[in-house]
PDB file of N, H, CA, C and O in Angstrom:
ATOM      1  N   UNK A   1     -21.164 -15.552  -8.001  1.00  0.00           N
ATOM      2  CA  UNK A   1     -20.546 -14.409  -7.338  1.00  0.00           C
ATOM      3  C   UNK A   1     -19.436 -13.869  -8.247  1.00  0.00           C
ATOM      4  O   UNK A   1     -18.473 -14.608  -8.452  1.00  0.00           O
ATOM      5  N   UNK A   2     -19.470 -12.649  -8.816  1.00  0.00           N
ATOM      6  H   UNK A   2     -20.252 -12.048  -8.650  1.00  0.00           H
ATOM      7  CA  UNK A   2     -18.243 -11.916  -9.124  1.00  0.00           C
ATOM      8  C   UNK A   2     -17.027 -11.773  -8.535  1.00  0.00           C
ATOM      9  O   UNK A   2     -16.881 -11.694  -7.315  1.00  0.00           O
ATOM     10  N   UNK A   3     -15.795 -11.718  -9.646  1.00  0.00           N
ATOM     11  H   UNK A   3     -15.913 -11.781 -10.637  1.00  0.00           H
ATOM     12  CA  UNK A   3     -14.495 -11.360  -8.843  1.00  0.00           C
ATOM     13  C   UNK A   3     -14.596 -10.399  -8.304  1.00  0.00           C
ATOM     14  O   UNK A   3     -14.213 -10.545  -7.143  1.00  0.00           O
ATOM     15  N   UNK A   4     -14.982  -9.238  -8.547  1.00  0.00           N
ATOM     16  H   UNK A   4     -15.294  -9.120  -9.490  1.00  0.00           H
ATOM     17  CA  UNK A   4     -15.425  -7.926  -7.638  1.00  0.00           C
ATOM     18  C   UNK A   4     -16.094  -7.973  -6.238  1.00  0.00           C
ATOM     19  O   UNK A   4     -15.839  -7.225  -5.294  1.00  0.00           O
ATOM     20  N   UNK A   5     -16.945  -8.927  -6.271  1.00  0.00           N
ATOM     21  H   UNK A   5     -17.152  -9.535  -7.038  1.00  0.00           H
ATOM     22  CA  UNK A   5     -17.385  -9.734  -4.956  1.00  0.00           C
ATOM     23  C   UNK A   5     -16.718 -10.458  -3.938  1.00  0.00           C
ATOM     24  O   UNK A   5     -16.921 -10.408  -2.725  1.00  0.00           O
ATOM     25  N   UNK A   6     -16.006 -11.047  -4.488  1.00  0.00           N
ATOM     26  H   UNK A   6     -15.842 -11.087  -5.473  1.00  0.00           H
ATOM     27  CA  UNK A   6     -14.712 -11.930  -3.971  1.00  0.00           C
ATOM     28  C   UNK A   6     -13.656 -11.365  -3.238  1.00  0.00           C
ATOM     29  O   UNK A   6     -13.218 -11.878  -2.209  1.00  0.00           O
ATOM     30  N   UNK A   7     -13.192 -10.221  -3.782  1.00  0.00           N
ATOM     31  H   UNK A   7     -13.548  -9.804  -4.618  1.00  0.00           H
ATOM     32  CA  UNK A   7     -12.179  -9.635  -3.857  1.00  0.00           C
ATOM     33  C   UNK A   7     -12.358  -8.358  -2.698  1.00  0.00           C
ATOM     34  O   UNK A   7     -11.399  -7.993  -2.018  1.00  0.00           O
ATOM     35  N   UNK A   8     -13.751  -7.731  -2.577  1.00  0.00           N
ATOM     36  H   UNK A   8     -14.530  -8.028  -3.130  1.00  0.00           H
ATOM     37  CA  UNK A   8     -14.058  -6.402  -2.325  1.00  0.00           C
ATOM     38  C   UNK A   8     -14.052  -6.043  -0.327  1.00  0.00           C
ATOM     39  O   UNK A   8     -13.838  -4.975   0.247  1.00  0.00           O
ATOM     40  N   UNK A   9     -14.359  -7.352   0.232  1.00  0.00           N
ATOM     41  H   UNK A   9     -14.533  -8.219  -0.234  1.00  0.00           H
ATOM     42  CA  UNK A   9     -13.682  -7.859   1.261  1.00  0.00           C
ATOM     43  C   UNK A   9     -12.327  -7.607   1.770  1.00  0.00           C
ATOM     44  O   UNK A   9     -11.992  -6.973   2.770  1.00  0.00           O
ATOM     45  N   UNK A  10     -11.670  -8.170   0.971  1.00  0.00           N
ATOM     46  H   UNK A  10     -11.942  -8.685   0.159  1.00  0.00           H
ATOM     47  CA  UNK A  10     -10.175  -8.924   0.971  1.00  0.00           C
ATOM     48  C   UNK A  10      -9.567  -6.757   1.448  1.00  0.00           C
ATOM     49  O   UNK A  10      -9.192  -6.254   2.507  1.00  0.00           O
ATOM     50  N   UNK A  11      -9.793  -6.114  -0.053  1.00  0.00           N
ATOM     51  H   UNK A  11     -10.097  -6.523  -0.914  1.00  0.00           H
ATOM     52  CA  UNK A  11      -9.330  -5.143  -0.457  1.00  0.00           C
ATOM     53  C   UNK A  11      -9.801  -3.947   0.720  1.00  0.00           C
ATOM     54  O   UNK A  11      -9.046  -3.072   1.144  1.00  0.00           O
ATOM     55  N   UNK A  12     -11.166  -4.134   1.108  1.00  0.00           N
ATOM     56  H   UNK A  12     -11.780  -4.845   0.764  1.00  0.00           H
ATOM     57  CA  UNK A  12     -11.809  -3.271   2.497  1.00  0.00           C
ATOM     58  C   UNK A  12     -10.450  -3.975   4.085  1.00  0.00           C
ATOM     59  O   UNK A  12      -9.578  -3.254   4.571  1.00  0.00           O
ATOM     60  N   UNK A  13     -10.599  -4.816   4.329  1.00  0.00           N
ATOM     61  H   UNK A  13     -11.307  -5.402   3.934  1.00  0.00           H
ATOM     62  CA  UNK A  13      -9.599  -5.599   5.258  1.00  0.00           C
ATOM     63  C   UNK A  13      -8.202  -4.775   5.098  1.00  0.00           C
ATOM     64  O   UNK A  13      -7.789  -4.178   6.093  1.00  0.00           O
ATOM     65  N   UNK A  14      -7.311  -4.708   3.640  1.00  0.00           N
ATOM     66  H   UNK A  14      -7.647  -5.192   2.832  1.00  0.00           H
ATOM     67  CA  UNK A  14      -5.944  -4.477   3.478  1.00  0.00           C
ATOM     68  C   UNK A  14      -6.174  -2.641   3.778  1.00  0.00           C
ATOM     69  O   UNK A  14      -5.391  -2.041   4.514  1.00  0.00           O
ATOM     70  N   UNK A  15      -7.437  -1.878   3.035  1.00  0.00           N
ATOM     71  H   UNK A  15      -8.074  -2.365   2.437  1.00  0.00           H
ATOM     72  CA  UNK A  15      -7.185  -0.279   3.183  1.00  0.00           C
ATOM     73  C   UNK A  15      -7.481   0.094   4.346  1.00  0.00           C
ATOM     74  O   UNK A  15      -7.395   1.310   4.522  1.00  0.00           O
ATOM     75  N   UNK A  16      -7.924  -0.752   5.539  1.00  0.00           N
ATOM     76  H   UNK A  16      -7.994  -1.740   5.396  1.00  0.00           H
ATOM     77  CA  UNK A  16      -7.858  -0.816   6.925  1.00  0.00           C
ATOM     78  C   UNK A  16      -6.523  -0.505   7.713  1.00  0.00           C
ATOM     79  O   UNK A  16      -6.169   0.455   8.398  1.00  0.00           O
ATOM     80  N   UNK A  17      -5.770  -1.993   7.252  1.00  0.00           N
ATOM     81  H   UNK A  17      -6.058  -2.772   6.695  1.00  0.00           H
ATOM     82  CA  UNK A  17      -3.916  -1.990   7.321  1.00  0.00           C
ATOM     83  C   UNK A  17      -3.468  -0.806   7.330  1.00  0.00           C
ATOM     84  O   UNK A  17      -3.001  -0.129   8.246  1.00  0.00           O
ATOM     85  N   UNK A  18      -3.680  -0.544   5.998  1.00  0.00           N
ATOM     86  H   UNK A  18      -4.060  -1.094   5.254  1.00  0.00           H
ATOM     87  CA  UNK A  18      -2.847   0.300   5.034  1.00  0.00           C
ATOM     88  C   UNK A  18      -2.845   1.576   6.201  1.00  0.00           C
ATOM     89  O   UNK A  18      -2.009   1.844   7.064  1.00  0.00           O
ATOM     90  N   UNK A  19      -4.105   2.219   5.858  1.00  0.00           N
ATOM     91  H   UNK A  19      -4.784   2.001   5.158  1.00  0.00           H
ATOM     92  CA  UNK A  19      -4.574   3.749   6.513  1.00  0.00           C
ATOM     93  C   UNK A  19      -4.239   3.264   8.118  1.00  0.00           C
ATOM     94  O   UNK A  19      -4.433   4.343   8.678  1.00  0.00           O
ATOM     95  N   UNK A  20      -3.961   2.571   8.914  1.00  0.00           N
ATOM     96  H   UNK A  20      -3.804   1.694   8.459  1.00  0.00           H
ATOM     97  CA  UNK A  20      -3.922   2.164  10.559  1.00  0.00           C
ATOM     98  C   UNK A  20      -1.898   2.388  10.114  1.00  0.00           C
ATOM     99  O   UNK A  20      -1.217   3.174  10.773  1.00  0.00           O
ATOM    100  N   UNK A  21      -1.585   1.956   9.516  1.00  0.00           N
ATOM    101  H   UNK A  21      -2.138   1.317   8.981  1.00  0.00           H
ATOM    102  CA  UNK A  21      -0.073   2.184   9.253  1.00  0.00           C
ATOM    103  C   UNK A  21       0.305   3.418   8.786  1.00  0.00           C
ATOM    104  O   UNK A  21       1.333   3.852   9.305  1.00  0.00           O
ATOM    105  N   UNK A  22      -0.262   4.168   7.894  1.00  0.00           N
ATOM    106  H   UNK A  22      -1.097   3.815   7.472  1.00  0.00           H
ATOM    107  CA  UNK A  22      -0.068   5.280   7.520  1.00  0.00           C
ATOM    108  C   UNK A  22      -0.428   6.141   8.458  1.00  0.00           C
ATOM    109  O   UNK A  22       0.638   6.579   8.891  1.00  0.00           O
ATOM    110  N   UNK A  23      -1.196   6.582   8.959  1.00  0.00           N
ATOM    111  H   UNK A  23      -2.062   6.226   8.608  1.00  0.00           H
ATOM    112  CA  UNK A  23      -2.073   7.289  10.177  1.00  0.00           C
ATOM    113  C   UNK A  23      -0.453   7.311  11.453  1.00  0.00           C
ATOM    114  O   UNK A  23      -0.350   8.267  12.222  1.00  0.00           O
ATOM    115  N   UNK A  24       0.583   6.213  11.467  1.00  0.00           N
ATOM    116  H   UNK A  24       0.500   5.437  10.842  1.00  0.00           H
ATOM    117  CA  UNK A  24       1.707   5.938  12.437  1.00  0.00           C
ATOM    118  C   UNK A  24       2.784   6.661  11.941  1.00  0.00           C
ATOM    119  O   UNK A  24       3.552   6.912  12.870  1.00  0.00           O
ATOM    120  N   UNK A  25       3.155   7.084  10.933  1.00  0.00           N
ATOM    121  H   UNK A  25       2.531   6.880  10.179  1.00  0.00           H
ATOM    122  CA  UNK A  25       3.883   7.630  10.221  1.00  0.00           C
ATOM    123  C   UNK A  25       4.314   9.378  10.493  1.00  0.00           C
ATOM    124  O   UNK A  25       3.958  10.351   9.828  1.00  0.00           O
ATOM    125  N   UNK A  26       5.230   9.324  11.757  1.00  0.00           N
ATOM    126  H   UNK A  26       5.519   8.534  12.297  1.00  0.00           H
ATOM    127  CA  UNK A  26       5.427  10.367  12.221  1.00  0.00           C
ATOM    128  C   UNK A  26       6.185  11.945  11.152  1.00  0.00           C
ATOM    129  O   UNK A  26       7.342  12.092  10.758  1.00  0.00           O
ATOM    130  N   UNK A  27       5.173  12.721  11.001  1.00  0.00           N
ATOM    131  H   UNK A  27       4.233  12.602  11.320  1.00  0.00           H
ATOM    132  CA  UNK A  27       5.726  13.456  10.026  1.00  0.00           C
ATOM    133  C   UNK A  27       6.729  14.397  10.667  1.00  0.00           C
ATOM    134  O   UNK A  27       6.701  15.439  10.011  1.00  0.00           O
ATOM    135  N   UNK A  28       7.526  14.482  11.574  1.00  0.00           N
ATOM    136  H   UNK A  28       7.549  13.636  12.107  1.00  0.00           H
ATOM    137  CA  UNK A  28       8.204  15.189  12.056  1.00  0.00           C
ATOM    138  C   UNK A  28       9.719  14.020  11.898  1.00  0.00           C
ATOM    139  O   UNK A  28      10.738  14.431  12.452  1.00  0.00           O
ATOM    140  N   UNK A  29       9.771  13.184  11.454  1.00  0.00           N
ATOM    141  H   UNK A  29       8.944  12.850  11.004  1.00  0.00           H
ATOM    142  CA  UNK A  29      11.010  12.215  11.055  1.00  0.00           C
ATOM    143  C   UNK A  29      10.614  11.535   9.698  1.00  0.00           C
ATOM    144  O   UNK A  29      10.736  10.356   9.363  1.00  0.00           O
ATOM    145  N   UNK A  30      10.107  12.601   9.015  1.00  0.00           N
ATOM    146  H   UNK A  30      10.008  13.558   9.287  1.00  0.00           H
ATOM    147  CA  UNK A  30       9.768  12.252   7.607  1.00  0.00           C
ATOM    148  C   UNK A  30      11.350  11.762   6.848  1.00  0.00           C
ATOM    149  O   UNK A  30      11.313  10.907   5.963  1.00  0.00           O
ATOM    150  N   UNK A  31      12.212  12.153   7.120  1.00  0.00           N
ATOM    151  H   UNK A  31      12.243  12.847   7.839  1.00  0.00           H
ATOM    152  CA  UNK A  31      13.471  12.568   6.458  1.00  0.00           C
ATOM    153  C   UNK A  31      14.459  10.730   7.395  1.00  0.00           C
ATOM    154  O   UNK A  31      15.608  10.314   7.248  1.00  0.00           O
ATOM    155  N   UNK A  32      13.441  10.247   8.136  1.00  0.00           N
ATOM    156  H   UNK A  32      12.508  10.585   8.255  1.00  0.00           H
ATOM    157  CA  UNK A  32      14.465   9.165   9.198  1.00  0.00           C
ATOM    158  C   UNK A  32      14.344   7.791   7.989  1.00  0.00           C
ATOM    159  O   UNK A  32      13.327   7.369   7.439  1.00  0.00           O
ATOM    160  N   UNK A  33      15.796   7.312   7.839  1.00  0.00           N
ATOM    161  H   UNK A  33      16.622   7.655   8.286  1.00  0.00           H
ATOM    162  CA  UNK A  33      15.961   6.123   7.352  1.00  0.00           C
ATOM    163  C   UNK A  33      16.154   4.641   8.474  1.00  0.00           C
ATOM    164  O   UNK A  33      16.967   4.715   9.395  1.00  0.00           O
ATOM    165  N   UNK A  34      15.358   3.412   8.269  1.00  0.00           N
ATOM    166  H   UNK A  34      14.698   3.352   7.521  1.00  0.00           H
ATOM    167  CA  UNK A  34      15.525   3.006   8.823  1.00  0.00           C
ATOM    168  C   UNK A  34      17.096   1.828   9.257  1.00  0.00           C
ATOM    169  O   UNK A  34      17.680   1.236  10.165  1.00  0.00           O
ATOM    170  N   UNK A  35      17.090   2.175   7.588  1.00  0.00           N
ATOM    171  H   UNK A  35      16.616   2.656   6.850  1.00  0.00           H
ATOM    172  CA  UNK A  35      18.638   1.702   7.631  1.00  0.00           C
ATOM    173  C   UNK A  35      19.268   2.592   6.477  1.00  0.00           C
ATOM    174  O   UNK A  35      18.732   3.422   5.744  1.00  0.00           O
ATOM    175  N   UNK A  36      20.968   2.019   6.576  1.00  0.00           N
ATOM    176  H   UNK A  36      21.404   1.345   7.171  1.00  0.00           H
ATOM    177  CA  UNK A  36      21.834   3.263   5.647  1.00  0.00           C
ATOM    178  C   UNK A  36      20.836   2.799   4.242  1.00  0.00           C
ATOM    179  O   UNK A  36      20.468   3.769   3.579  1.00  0.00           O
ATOM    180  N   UNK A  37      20.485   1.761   3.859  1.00  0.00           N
ATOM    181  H   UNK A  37      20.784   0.973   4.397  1.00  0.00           H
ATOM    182  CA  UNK A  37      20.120   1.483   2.836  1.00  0.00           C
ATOM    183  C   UNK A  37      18.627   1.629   1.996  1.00  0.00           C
ATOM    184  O   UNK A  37      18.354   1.356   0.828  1.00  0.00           O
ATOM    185  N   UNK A  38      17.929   2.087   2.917  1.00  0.00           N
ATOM    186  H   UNK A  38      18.152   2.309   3.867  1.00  0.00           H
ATOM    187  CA  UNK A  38      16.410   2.230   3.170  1.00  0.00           C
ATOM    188  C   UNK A  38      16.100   3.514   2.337  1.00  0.00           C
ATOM    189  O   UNK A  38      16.888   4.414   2.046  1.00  0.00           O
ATOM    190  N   UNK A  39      14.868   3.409   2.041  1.00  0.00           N
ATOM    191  H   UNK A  39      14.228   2.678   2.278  1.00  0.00           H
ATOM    192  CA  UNK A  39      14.089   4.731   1.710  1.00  0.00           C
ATOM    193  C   UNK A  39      14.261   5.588   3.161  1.00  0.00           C
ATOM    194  O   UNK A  39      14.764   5.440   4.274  1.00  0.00           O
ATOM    195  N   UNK A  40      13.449   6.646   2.333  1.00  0.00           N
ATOM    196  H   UNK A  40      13.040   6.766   1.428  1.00  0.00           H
ATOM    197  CA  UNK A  40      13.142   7.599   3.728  1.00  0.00           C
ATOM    198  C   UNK A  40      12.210   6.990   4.417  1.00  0.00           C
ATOM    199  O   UNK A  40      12.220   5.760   4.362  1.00  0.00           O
ATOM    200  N   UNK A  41      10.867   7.850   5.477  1.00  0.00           N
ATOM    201  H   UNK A  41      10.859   8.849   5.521  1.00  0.00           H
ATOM    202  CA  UNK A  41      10.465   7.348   6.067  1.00  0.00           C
ATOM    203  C   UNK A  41       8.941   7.482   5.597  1.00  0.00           C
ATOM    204  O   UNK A  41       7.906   6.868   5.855  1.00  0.00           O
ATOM    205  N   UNK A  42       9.387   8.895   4.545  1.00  0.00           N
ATOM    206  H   UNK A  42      10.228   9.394   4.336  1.00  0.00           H
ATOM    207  CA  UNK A  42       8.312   9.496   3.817  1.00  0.00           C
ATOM    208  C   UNK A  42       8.262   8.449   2.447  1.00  0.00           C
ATOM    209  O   UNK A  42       7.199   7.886   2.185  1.00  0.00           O
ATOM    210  N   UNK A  43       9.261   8.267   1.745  1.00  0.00           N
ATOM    211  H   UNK A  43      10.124   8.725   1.958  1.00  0.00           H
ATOM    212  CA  UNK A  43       9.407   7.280   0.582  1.00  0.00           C
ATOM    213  C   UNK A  43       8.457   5.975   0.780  1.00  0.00           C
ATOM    214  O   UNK A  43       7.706   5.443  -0.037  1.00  0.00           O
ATOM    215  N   UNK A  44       8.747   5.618   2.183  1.00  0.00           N
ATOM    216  H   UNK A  44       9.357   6.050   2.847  1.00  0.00           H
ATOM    217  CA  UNK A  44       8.449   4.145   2.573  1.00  0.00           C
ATOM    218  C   UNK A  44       6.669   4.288   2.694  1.00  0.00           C
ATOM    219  O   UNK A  44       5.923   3.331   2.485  1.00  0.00           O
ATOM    220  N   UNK A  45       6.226   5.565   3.041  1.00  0.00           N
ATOM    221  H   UNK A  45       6.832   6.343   3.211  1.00  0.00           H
ATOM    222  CA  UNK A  45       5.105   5.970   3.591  1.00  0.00           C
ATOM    223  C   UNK A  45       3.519   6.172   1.809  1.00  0.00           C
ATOM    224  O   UNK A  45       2.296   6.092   1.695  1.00  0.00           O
ATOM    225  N   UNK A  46       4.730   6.444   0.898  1.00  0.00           N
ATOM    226  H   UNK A  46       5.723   6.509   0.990  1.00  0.00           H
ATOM    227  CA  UNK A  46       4.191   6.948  -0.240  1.00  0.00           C
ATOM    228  C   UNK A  46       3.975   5.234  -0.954  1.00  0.00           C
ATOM    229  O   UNK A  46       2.918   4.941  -1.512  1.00  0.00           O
ATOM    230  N   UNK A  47       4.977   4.362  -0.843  1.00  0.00           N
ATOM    231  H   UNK A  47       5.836   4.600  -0.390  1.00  0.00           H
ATOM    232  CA  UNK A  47       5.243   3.190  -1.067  1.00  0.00           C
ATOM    233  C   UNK A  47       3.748   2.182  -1.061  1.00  0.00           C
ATOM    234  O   UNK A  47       3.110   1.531  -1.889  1.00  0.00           O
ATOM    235  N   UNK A  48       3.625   2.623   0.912  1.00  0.00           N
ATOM    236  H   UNK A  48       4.143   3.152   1.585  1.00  0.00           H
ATOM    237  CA  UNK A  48       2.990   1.645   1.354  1.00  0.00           C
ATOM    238  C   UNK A  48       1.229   2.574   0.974  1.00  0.00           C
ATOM    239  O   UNK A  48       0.154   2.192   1.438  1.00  0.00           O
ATOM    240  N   UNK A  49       1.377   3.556   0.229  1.00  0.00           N
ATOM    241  H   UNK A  49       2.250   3.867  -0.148  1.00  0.00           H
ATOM    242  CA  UNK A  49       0.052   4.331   0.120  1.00  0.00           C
ATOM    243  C   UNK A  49      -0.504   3.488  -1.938  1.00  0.00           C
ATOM    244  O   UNK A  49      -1.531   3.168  -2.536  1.00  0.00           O
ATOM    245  N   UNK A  50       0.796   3.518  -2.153  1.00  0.00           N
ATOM    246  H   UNK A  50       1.631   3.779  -1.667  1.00  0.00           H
ATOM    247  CA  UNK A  50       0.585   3.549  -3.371  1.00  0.00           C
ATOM    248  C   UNK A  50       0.211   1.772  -3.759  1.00  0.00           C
ATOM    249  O   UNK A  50      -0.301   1.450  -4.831  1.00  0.00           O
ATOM    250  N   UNK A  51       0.550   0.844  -2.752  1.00  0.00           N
ATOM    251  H   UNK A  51       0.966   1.105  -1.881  1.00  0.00           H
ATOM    252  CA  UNK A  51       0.259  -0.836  -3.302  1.00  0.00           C
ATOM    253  C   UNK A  51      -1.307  -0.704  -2.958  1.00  0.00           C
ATOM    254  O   UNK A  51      -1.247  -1.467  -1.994  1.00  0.00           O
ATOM    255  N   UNK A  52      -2.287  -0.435  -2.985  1.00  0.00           N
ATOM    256  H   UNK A  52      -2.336   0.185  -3.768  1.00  0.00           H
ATOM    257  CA  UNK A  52      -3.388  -0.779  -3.182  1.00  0.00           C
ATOM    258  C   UNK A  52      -4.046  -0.424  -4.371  1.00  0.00           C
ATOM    259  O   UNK A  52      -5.065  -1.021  -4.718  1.00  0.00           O
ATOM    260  N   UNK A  53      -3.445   0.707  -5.182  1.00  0.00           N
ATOM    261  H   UNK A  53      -2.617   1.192  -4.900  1.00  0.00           H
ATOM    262  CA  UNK A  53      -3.939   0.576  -6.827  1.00  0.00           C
ATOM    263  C   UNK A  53      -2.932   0.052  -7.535  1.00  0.00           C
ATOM    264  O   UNK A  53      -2.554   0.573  -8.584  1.00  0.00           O
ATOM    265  N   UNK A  54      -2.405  -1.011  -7.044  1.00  0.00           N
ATOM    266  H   UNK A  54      -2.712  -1.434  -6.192  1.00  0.00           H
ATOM    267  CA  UNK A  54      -1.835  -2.591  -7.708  1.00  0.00           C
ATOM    268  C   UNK A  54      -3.072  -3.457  -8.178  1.00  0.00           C
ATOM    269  O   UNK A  54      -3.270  -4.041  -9.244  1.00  0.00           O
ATOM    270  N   UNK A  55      -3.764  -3.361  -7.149  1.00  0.00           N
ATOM    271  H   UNK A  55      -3.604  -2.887  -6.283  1.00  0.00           H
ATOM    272  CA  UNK A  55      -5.091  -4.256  -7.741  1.00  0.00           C
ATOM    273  C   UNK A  55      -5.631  -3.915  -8.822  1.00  0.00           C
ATOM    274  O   UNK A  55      -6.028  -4.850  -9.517  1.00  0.00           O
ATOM    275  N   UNK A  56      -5.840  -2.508  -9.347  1.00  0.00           N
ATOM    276  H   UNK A  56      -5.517  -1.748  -8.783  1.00  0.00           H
ATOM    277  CA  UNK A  56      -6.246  -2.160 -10.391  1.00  0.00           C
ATOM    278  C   UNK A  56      -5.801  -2.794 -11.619  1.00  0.00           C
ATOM    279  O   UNK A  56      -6.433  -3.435 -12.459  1.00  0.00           O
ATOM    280  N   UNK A  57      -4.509  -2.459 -11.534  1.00  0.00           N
ATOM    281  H   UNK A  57      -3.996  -1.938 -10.851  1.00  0.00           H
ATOM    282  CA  UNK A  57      -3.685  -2.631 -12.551  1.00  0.00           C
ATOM    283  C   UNK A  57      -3.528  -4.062 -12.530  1.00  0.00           C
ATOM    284  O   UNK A  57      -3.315  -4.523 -13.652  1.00  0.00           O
ATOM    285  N   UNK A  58      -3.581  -5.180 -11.294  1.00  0.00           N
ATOM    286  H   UNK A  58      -3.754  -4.806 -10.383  1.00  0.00           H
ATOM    287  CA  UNK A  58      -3.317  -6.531 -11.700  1.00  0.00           C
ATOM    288  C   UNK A  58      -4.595  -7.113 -12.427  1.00  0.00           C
ATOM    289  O   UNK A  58      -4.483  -7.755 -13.471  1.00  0.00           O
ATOM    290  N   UNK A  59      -5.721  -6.879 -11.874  1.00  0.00           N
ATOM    291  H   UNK A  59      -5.812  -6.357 -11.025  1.00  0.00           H
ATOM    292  CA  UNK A  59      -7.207  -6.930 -12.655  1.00  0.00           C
ATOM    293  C   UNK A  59      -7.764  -6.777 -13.883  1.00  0.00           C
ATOM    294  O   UNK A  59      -8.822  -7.149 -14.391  1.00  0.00           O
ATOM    295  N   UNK A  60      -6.419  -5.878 -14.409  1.00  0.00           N
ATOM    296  H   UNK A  60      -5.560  -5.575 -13.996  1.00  0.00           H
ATOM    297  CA  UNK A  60      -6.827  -5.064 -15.848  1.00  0.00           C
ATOM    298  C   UNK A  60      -6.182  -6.053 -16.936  1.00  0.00           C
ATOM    299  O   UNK A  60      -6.708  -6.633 -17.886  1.00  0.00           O
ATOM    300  N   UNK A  61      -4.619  -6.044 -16.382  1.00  0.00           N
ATOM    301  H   UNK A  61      -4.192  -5.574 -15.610  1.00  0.00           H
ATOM    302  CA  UNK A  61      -3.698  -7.132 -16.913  1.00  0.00           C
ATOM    303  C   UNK A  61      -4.150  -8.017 -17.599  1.00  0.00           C
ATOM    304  O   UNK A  61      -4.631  -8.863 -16.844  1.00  0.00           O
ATOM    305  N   UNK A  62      -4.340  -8.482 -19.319  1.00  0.00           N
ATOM    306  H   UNK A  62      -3.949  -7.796 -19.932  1.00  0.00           H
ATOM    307  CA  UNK A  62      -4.509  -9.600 -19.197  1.00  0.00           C
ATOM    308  C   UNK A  62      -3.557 -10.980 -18.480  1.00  0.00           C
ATOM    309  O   UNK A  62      -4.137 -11.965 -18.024  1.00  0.00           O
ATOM    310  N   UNK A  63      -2.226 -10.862 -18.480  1.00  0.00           N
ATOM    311  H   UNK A  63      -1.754 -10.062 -18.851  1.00  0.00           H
ATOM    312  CA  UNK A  63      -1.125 -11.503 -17.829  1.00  0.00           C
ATOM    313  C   UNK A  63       0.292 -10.709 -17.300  1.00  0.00           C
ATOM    314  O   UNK A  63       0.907  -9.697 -17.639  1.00  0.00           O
ATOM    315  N   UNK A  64       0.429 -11.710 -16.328  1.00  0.00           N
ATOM    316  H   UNK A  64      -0.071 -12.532 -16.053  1.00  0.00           H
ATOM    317  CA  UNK A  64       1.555 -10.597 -15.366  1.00  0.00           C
ATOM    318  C   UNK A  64       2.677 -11.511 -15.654  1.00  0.00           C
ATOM    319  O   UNK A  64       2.387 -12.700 -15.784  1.00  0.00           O
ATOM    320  N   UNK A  65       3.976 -11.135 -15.782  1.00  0.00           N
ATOM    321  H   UNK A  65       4.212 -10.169 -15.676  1.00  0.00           H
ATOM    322  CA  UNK A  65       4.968 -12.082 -15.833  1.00  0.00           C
ATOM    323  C   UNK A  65       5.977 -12.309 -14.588  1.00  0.00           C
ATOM    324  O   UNK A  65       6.860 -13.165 -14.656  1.00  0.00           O
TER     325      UNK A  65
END
């Protein structure tokens, strides 16, 4: 079985998450922090859009430090 095989599961399961969380992401308090210290709500939203082509890039890697 391939890592692509292995993996392709795992990655269908997380863009499930992902898009069920994003899809919650009220665009009318795009601009709401959840704390003084926080991204926006939109920042946090682009954040949580953008960790799934991590895999790409960890796959490609020969080593991560």
């Amino acid at each position: 079985m391939s890592l692509v095989q292995l993996l392709l599961p795992q990655f269908i399961h997380e863009f499930g998450l992902t898009r069920k969380t994003l899809v919650r992401v009220p665009f009318d308090k795009i601009a709401f922090q959840p704390h003084p210290k926080s991204m926006t709500m939109l920042a946090l939203a682009g954040h949580i859009a953008h960790v799934p082509s991590w895999a790409n890039f960890a796959l490609r890697t020969p080593s991560l430090d």
